[in-house]
C-alpha positions in Angstrom: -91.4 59.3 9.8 -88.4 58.1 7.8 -88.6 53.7 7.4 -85.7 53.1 9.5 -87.9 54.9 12.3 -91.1 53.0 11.2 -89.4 49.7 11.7 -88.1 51.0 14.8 -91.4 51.8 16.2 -92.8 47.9 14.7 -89.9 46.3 16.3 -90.6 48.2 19.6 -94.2 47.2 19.5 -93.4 43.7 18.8 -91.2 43.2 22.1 -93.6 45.2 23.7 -96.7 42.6 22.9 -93.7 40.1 24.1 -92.9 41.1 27.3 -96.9 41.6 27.9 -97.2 38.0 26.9 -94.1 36.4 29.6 -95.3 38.6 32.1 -99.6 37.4 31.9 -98.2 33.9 32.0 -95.7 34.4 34.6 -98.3 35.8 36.9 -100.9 33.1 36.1 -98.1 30.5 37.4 -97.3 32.5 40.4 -98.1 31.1 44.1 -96.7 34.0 45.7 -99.7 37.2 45.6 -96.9 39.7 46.1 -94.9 38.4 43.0 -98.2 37.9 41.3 -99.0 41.8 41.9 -95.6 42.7 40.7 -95.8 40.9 37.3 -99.3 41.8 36.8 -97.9 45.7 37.3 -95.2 44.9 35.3 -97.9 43.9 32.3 -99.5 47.1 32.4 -96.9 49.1 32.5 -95.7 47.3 28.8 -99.5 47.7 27.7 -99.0 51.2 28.6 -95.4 51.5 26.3 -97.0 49.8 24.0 -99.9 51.7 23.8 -97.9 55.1 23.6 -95.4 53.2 20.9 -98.8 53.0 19.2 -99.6 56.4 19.4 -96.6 57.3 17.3 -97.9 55.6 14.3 
């Protein structure tokens, strides 16, 4: 993996671990359970990215 790709694949992981973050603290401030299930799915499925970001290291 060339650096330009390597810092790629950190910067990815860092938005990832971001958008993890907004989305945990968005559903914690939810009132609404459907909206709440949405952002909570929306976390995994950046854990998930994340994890497969990971993977390429």
């Amino acid at each position: 993996m060339t650096e330009k790709e390597l810092l790629y694949v950190e910067d990815a992981l860092g938005h990832e671990q971001y958008f993890q973050t907004q989305c945990r603290d968005i559903a914690g401030r939810m009132q609404d359970g459907e909206l709440r299930n949405f952002a909570q799915q929306m976390e995994q499925k950046h854990s998930e990215i994340f994890s497969s970001f990971l993977g390429l290291l």
